[in-house]
N, C-alpha and C positions, 0 to 999 in steps of 0.2 A: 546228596546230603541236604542240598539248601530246600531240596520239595521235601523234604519230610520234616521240613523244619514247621512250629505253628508259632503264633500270639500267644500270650499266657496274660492274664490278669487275673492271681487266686490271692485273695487276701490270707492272712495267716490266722491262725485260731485251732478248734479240735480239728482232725482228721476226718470227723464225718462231716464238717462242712466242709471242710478244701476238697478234700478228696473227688469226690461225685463234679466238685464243680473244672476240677482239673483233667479228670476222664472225658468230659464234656467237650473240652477247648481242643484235647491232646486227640479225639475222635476213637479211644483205645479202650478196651475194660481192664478196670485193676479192681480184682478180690482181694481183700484181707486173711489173713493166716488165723490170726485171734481176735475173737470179738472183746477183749478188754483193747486192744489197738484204737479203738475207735474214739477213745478220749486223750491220745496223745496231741500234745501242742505241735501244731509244722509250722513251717518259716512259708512267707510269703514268695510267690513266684510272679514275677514280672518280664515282661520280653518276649521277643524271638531266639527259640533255639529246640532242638531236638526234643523227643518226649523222655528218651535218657536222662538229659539234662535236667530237666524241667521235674522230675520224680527225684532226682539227687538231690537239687535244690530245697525241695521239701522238705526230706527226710532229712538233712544233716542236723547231728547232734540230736537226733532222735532213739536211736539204738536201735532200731529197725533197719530194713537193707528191702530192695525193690529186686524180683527175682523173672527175669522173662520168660512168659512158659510160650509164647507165640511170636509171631509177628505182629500183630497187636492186641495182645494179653499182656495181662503182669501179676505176679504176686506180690504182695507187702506181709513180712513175717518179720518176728525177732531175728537177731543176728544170731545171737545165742542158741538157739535153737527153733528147728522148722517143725511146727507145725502143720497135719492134715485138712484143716477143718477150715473155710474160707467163706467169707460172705460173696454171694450176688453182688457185683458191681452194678453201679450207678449206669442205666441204659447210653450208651455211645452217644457222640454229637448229633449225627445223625443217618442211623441206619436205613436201611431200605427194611429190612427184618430184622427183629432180635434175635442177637447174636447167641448161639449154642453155646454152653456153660462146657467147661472144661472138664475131663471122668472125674478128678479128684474134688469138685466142687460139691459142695454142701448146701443146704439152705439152710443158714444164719443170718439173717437180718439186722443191719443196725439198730442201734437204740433209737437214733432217729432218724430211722430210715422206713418210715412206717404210713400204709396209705391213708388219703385223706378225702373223702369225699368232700370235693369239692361243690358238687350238688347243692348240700346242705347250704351252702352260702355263708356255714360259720368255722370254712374247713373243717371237718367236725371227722377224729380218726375212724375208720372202716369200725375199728373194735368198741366204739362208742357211739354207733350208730344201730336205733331201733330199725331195724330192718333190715334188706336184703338189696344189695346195691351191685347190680353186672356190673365190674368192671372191666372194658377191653381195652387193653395196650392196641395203641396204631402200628405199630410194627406187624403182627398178629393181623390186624384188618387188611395190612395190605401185600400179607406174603399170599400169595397164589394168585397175585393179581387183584388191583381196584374194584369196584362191584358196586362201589353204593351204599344203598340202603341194603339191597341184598345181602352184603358182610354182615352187616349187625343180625339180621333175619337168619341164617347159616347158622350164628352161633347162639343164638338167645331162644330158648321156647318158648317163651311166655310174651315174645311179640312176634304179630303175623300183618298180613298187609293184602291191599284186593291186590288185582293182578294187571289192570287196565293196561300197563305202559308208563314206561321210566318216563315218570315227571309226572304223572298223573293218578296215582294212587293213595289211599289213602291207609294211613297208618293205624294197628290198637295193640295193645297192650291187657293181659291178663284177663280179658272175655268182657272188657269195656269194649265194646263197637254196635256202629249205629246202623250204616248202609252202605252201598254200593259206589255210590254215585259222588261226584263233587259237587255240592249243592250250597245252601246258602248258610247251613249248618256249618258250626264252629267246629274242629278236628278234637278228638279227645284225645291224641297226645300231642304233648307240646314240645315243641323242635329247638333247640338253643346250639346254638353257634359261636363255644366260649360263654358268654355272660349274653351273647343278643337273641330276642325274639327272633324267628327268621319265618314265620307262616302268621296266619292266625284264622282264615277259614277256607283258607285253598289248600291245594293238594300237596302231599311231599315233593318238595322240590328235587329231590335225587343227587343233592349234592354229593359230589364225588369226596372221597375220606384222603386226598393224598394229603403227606405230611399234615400230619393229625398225631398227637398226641398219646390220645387216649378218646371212649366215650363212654358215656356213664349212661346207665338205664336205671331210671328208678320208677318201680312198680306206685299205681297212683289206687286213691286220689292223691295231688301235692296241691291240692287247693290254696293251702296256708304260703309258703312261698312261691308258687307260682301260676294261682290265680284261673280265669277264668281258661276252660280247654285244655286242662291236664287228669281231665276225670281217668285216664286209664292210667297214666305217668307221664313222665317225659324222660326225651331224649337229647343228651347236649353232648355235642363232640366238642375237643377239647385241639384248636391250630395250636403246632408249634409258634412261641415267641420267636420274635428278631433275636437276633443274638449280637450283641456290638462289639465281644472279643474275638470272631473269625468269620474269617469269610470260606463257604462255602460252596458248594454245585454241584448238584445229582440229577443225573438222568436215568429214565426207564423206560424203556420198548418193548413193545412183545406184538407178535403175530398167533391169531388164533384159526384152528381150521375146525369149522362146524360139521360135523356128518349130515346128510341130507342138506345142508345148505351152504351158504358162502363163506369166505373166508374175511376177516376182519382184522383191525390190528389198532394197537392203542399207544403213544407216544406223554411222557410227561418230561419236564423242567423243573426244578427248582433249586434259585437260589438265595443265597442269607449273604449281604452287603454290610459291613460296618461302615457309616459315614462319618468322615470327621474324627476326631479323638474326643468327641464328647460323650458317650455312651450314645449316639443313636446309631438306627441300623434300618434296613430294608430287608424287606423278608419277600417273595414273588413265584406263586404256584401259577403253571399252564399246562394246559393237557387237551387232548384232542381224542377221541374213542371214535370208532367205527364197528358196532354191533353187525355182523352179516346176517341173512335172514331166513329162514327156514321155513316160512309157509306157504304153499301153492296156491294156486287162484284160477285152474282151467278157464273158468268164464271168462275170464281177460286176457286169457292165452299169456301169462305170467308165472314163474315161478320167484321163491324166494322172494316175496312181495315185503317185508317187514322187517327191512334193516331200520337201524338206529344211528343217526350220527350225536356225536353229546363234543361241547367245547366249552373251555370254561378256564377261570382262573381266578388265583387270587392275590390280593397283594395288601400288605401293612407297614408303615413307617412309624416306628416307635422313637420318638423323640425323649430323649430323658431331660426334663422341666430341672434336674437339679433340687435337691433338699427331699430328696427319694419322690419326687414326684415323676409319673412318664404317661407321655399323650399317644395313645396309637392310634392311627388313623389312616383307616384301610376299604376294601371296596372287593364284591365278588358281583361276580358274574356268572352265569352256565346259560346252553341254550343247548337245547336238547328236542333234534329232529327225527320223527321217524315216519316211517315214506309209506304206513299200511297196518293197518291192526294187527294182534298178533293172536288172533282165535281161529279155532279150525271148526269143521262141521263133525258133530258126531258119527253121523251115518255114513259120513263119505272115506277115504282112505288115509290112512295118517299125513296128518301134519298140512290138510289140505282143506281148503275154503271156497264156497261157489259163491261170491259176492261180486254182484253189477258197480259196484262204488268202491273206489281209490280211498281206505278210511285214513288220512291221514291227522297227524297230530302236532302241533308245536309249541313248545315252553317256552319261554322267558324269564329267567331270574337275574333281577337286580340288587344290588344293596351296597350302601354306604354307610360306613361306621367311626365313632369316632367316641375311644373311649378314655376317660382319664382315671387314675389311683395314685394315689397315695399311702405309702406303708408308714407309721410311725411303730412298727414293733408289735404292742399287742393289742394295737387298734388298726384298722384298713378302714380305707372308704375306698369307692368305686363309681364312679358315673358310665353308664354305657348307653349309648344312643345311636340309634340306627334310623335310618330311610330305606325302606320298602319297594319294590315296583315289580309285580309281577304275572306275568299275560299267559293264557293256554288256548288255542285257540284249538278245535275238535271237530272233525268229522263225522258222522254216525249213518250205515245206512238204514235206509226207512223202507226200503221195498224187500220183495223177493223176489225169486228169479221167475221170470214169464208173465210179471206185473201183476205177481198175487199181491195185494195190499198187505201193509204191515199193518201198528196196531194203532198209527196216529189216523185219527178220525178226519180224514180229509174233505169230507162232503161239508163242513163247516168252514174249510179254507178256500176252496174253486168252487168254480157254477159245475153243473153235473156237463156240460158239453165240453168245457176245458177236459175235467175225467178223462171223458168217452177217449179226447181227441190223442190224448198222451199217457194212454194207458198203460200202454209197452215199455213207456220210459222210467231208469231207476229215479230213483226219490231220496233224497237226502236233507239231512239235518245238521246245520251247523250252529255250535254253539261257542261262541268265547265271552274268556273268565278275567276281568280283567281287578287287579287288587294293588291297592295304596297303602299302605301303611308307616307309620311315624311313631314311634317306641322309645322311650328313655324311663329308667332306671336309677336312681342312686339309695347306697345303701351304706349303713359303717356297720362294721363288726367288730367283734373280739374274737378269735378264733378259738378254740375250745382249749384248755391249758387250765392246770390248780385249780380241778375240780368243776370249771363254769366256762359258759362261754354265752355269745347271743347275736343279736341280728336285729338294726329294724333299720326298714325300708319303706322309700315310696318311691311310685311306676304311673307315667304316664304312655296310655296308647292310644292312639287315632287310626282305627282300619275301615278303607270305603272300599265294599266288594260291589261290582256289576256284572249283572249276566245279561246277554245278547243269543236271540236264537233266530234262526233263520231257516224256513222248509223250503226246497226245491223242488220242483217238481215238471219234470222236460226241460225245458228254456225257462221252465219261469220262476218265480222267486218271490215271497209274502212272508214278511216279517212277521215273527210270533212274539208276542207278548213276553219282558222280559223285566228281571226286578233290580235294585239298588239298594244294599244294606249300607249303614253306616254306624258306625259304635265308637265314641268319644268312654275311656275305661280310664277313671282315677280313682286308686290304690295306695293304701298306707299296708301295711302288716311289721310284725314282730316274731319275736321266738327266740327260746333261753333255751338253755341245756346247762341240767344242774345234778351235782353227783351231792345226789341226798346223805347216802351213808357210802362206806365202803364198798363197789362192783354192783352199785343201783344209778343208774342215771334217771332223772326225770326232763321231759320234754317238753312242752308247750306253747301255744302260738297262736295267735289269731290274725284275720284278714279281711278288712272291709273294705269293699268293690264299691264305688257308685260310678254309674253306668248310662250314658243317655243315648238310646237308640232311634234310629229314624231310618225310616226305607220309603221308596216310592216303586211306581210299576211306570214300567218303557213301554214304548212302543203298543200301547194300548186300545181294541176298536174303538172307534167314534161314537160307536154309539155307546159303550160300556160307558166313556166320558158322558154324554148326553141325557143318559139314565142317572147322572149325579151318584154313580157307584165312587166306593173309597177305594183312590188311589194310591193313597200316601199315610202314612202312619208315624206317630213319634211317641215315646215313654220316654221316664225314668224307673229306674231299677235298682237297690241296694241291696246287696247281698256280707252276711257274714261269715268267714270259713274257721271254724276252730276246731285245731289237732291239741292231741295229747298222746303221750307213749312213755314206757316205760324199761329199762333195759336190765337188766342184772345176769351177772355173772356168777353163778352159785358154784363152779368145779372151773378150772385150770381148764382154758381155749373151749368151755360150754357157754351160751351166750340164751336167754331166752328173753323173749321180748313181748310185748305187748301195744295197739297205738289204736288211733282211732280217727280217719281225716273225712274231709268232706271235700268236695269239688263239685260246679256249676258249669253249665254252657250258658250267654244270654239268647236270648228267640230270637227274632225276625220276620221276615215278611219272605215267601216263595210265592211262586206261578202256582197258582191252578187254572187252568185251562184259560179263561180270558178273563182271569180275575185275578185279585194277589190276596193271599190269603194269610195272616198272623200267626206265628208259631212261638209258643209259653217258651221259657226258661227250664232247664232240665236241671235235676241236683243229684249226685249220687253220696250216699254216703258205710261208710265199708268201718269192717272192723277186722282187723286183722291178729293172729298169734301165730309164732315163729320160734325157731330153736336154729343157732349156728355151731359148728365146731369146727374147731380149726381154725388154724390163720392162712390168710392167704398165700402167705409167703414161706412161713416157717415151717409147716404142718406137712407129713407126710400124706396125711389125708384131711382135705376141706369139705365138709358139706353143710347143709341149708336144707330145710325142710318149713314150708309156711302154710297154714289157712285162713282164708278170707272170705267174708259174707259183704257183699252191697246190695243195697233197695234203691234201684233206682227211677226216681219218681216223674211222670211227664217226659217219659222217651222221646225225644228227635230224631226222625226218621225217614229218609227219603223211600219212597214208591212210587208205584206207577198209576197215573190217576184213572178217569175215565176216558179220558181223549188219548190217550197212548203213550203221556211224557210223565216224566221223573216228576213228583213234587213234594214236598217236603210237611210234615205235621208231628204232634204230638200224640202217637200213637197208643198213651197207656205208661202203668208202671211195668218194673220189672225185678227180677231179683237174679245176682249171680252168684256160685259158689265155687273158689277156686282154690284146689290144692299144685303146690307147686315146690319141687324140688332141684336138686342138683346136687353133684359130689365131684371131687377131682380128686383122684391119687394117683401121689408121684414114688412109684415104682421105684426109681432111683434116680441119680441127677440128668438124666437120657431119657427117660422114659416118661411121661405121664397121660393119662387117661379121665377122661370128661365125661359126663353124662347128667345130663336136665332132662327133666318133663314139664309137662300140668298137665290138670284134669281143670276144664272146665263144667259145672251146670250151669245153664241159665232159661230164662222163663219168662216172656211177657206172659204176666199173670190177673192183667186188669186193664182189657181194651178203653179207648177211649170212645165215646158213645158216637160220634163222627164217625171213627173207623171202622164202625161194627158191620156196613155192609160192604164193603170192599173186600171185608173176609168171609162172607157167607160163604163164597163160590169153596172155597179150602177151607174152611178151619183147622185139620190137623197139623195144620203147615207153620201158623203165626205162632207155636209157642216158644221157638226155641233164636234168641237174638242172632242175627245173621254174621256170616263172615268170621268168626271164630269157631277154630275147631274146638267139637268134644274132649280131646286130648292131642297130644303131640309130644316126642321124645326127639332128641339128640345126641348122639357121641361122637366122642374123636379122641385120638389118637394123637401123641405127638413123640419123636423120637429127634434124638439127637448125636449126633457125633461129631470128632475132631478128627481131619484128613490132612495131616500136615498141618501147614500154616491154614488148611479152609476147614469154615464149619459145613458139614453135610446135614441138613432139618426135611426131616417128612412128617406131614398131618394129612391122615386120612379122617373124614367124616360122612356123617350118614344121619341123616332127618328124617323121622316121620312124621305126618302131618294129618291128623285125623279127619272122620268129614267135618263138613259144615254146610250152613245153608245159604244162600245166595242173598235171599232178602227177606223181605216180609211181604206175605200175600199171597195169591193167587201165580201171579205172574212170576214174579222173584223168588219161588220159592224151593227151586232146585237143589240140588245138594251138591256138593264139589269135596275138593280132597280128599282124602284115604291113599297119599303114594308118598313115595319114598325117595328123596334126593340126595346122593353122593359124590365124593370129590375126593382127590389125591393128589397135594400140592407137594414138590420137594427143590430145595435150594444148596446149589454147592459156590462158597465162598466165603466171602469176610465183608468189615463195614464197606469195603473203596468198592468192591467189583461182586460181579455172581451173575450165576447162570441159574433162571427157575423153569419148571413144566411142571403145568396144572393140566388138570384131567378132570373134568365135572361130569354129574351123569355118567356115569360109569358105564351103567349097566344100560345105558339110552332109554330108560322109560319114558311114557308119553307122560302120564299123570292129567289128573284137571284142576289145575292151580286157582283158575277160577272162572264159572261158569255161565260170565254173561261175554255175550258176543257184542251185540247191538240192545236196548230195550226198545227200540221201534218196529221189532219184528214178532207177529205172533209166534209160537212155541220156539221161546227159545231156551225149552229144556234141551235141543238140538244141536248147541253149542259146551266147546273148553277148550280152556288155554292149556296148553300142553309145555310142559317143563321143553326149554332148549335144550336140543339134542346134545348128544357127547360131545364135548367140544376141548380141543386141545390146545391150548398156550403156550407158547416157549417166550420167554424173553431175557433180556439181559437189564442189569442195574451197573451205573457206574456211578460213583461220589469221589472227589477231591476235596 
């Protein structure tokens, strides 16, 4: 009796605040019987005692009565008489999965129990938001097993990502994408973690989603709230808060067995501490992954060369200042090891690679945060400020097998007798990325309520990126030319949301960047110095972002919209060959119209249909110069067009069915005079922006049922993934994708315990997820990364 006993601290007031907040503490779902219930007054609960208890206490002198349909379920109906008809409970304290709704469950949704895109920055309700907003519950991201960035990519069409290697990829968004490569280019979508920056021109860091919330995707530009590097949208996962009424602990294990390769297995922690009886608490994520490896390398008499180790954690102490003020201040980590590329050779036999060099890779992500709020009601302020640190350091090789030269121009690096002497020997390239960054934020709101709502903000950022590259060749070793960006970014912006007339919202917002950049070049020859060439470069820059949009609701759950954003990258300075070269500022700017119907919640059927045009002017593009390496310019305009949909019905309260697409066009349609001969050698190749597929579809499947006291949940999905092209030019301009990736996740239990097995790749297709190997090596139309085989997961979750 006394372990099932919890904490309670629910103040008293309507039932749909107590309620959710007492399901929360008790760790239990309670549905409602009738939705006029929801404005009953309950008595406050305080204490340790059972969740009996603790629902008695509420309800008394209510005329309502608490009905057990589980072991932790509950109904609340009249006493007088029961009603069929039950709202969705408020999600559990903390599950490992959302928990399966009960057969007699209904969706009815409270009055205000209604989502909020928090995106928006002015909580602004999902049904009053001009646009189209993925929302994923983390429960959801992390049934069938953690994954990443991969979870969000599984279920969202409309973003895709290169394939290089966890930690090292770069993310787009709706047929915004520039290149291949991590270069000295700014990412076009923008990553938040809660309220914090967490990138700003390195790669997706690969943070892992455990105890997460939720995460929001919002199709871009979001120039106006979030500035420069959101040209395709952004992506912001949402951590579980501290919680100071209970203390918590969940663990989850699982072991995976790869077909054709190793076996692997993944471990996580976390718990929630209340400290003290002052409302603070400590909240504390860790986790350790072991990816096994599935690709061969006969040349090194190696198989299964390209496992992945990943570790990481996180932790936040939320102090409550008292007078609703609360400080949290927290810190992540991950470092993510893998021991070998993970491309195979076209021509050779599956899932197998003839490479003289060990590609190895290694991440570093740091960050320290410390944010403060303030609620007074129907005004919020927020400070969030964070520290940056984060390193990749890369392999690549440069030769071929039997000492065919790749494509780096070596007779400019050795005398022709070094050559001669080490001819036989492989060749490699090492490149590390190393990036600072310093970020703060503050903002007040009104959150949207009686017709209006608004937002204004200022941001300060300070991000300093260095690249380092290093060619080897036998024993020996010659530093190459490498650059230092730097960007000092101060930000003011605004933005109102106003309900013109009746079911018309108007939107609008502006945001002015001023921006001072400066780079130099490293590691430079003497005589480039000597020749009085420019090594170092510095501007100012102002930029201004204005949206506008427009919403209206003309019929009952029809939604049509209207907007129109802009979004920037700033330039810099890149390598070319033993020189550094300056690269413009890119802007895109899109217009978008959309139709929604349905709620997300309420709706037997939800869907979304949108089109959009962007010109995007002064493209940012990394390629491959004349010496054989990646460098970076302003390749020309371009223009994208993108049709993008979705729908979900739910069959019955067991049952629902998913389905998204897009169709992308796009077109560099006006080279820039620079890069007019680098595409002589191809021209049919540079018209179409790389790394985004033509099209791509997704469905899934979800079922559900009650096994006893345990919920039993299966979701089967299935991704298509259209082609696309590699890069721009001659070299990069291979095509990849056109294959199909599936999955069969199922959970039998409750919030405390469960048993899951996942099944990915079903059907073990190879596929080519993306089809650069190395760019040091001549044809490397030769090369694809191949989807990981079948791979099966069992594990187990337990919570107290």
């Amino acid at each position: 009796m006394a372990a099932e006993e919890s904490r309670y601290d629910v103040p008293g007031g309507r039932l749909s605040s107590a309620l959710p907040l007492l399901s929360r503490q008790a760790g239990v779902s309670i549905s409602v019987a009738d939705a006029q219930l929801w404005a009953t007054r309950v008595k406050p609960v305080r204490g340790r005692m059972g969740v009996d208890e603790a629902i008695r206490r509420m309800l008394a002198g209510t005329g309502t009565r608490a009905v057990r349909v589980s072991a932790t379920s509950w109904r609340i109906e009249r006493q007088a008489s029961v009603q069929r008809v039950s709202h969705r409970a408020a999600p559990p304290r903390q599950p490992p999965q959302p928990r399966a709704r009960a057969p007699d469950d209904f969706l009815v949704a409270a009055p205000e129990d209604e989502i909020i895109v928090n995106a928006t920055k002015t909580e602004l309700p999902y049904s009053q938001f001009a646009g189209v907003a993925t929302l994923l519950d983390g429960g959801d991201l992390a049934f069938g097993g953690e994954r990443g960035t991969d979870s969000i990519l599984s279920r969202v069409a409309t973003v895709s990502s290169t394939h290089l290697g966890s930690g090292r990829n770069k993310l787009f968004i709706r047929g915004i994408a520039d290149s291949s490569f991590t270069g000295p280019t700014q990412a076009t979508v923008g990553q938040y973690l809660g309220d914090i920056r967490i990138s700003y021109n390195a790669p997706d860091p690969d943070l892992r989603l455990y105890d997460i919330d939720g995460v929001e995707v919002l199709e871009g530009p979001q120039g106006t709230l979030y500035g420069a590097g959101s040209l395709g949208g952004i992506i912001r996962a949402v951590p579980k808060a501290p919680d100071a009424h209970a203390m918590t602990l969940q663990a989850i294990g699982g072991l995976t067995l790869t077909q054709h390769g190793e076996p692997g297995g993944d471990i996580a922690g976390i718990v929630n501490l209340p400290v003290g009886d002052g409302g603070h608490a400590l909240r504390l994520v860790g986790y350790m992954i072991s990816e096994g490896g599935y690709i061969d390398n006969p040349l090194r008499g190696q198989d299964d060369v390209n496992r992945v180790h990943i570790r990481g954690g996180r932790g936040v102490f939320r102090i409550d200042a008292g007078d609703d003020w609360t400080v949290d201040v927290g810190g992540v980590y991950q470092a993510i090891t893998s021991d070998d590329a993970q491309y195979a050779d076209k021509d050779a036999p599956p899932l197998m690679r003839h490479s003289l060099v060990q590609q190895n890779a290694k991440a570093r992500y740091a960050m320290g945060t410390v944010v403060l709020a303030k609620d007074w009601g129907s005004l919020r302020f927020q400070s969030s400020n964070a520290y940056v640190r984060h390193r990749l350091a890369e392999r690549f090789d440069a030769s071929l097998p039997n000492g065919v030269a790749g494509t780096v121009d070596v007779d400019r690096l050795f005398a022709p007798a070094v050559i001669d002497a080490f001819a036989d020997r492989p060749r490699v390239l090492d490149q590390r990325n190393r990036t600072t960054m310093i970020v703060s934020e503050n903002r007040l709101s009104r959150p949207f309520h009686d017709g209006w709502g608004w937002v204004l903000g200022a941001s300060f950022i300070d991000n300093r990126t260095a690249q380092r590259r290093e060619y080897g060749f036998g024993g020996l070793r010659t530093t190459l030319p490498g650059v230092q960006n730097d960007i000092t970014e101060f930000t003011g912006y605004a933005e109102a949301n106003v309900e013109l007339v009746r079911d018309v919202i108007l939107s609008g917002g502006a945001r002015l960047s001023h921006m001072r950049l400066g780079g130099s070049a490293e590691d430079v020859p003497f005589a480039v110095k000597l020749a009085g060439e420019a090594t170092t470069a510095s501007r100012r820059e102002t930029d201004l972002l204005p949206s506008l949009s427009i919403l209206a609701t003309p019929l009952d759950n029809v939604k049509l919209y209207a907007r129109y954003q802009e979004g920037f990258r700033p330039g810099g300075l890149a390598i070319d060959g033993d020189f550094v070269r300056r690269f413009r500022n890119d802007q895109v700017r899109t217009w978008e119209a959309g139709m929604r119907f349905g709620d997300k919640r309420n709706s037997i059927v939800d869907a979304n249909v949108a089109v959009s045009h962007s010109r995007w002017r002064d493209i940012q593009a990394d390629f491959i110069d004349s010496n054989g390496f990646p460098t970076t310019a302003n390749i020309g305009d371009g223009r994208i067009t993108s049709v993008t949909g979705a729908l979900t019905l739910r069959a019955s309260s067991a049952l629902t069915f998913e389905l998204g697409g897009v169709y992308n066009h796009s077109k560099v349609d006006e080279l820039a005079p620079q890069i007019l001969p680098i595409f002589a050698a191809a021209p049919a190749r540079l018209g179409r922006i790389p790394n985004v597929a033509s099209h791509a579809a997704r469905g899934s499947v979800t079922y559900v049922m009650q096994l006893g006291d345990r919920d039993f949940r299966v979701n089967g999905w299935a991704n298509y993934v259209g082609p696309s092209r590699l890069g721009i030019g001659p070299i990069l301009g291979e095509g990849q994708g056109d294959y199909v990736d599936t999955g069969l996740a199922m959970r039998l239990g409750d919030e405390r315990r469960g048993l899951s097995l996942t099944l990915t790749n079903l059907f073990d297709a190879r596929g080519n997820r993306f089809a650069l190997g190395t760019p040091f090596l001549e044809g490397s139309a030769g090369f694809l990364t191949p989807l990981r085989p079948r791979t099966l997961r069992v594990a187990v979750d337990i919570a107290y």
